[in-house]
N, C-alpha and C positions, 0 to 999 in steps of 0.2 A: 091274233087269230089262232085256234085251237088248231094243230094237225087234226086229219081225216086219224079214225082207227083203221090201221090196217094190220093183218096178221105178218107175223114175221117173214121177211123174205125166202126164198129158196137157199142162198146162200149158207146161211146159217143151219138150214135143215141138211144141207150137205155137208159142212162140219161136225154136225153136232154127227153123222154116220159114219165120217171118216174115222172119229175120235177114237171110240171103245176099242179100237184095234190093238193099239199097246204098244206099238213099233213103227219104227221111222215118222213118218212126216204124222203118222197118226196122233205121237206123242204131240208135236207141236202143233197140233190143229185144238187137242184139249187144252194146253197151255193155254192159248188163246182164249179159247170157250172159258175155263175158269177162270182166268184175267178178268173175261167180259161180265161174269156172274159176280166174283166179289174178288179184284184185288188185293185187296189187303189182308185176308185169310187165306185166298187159295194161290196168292203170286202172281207173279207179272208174266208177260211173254215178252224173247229175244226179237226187235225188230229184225235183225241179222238174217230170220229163217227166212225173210221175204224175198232176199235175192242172194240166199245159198240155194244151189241147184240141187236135188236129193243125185246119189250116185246113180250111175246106169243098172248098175247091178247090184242092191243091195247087198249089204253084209249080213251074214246070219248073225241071227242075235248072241252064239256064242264064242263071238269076237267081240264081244263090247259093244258098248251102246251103239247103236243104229246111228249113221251120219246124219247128223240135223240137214234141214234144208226142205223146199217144198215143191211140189210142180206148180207149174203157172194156173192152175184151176185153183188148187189150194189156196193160192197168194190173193190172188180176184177174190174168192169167195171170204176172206179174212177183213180185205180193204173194202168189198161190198160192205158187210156186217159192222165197220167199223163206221161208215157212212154213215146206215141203217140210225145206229144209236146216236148218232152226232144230230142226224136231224130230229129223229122222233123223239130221245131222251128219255126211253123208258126201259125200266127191269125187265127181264125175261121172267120173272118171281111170278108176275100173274098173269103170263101169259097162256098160249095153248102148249107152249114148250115146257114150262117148268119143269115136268116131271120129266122131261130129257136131260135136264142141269141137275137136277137133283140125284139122277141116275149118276151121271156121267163124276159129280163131285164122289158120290159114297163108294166108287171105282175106284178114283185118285184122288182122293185125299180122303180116307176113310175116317178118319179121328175124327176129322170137321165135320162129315154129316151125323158119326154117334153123340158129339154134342151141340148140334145145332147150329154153331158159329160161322158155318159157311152164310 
């Protein structure tokens, strides 16, 4: 029996807002997001971020990378989206989001969107 279409969750429309940021848990919510858009050009995500706590007070970014890790909203909203695709089984490619994945890859990982292979 076919799933119902439904538009994508809330979940995911919250990472896909966290992402663009560029620092701490933002980096690894894009991870994430590009994992989910196409692994094997744009990379995997560390399960690890799920139950590394980000620090109380971040570090400024010129101390080096920003502590990995996520808050508990982050983590939900990852493990939702991972759900999400497990049951529905569909690309975000033709979704209503696309052109949020298509932003968010030509941000971080720019070569793949100048030649298409994302």
């Amino acid at each position: 029996m076919p799933l119902p279409d439904v538009a994508e969750p809330a979940p995911i429309r919250r990472l896909l807002a966290v992402a663009p940021a560029g620092i701490g848990q933002s980096r690894t919510a894009a991870g994430f997001l590009l994992a989910r858009w196409n692994a094997t050009s744009c990379g995997g995500f560390d399960l690890a971020d799920l139950w590394a706590k980000p620090p109380k007070v971040p570090r400024p970014p010129w101390r080096g990378m920003a502590a990995k890790g996520v808050d508990d909203a982050v983590a939900r909203d990852r493990v939702a989206t991972a759900a999400f695709v497990a049951v529905h089984r569909r690309s975000s490619r033709a979704r209503e989001i696309g052109p949020q994945f298509e932003q968010l890859v030509g941000r971080r990982r720019p070569a793949l969107a100048e030649t298409g292979d994302a």
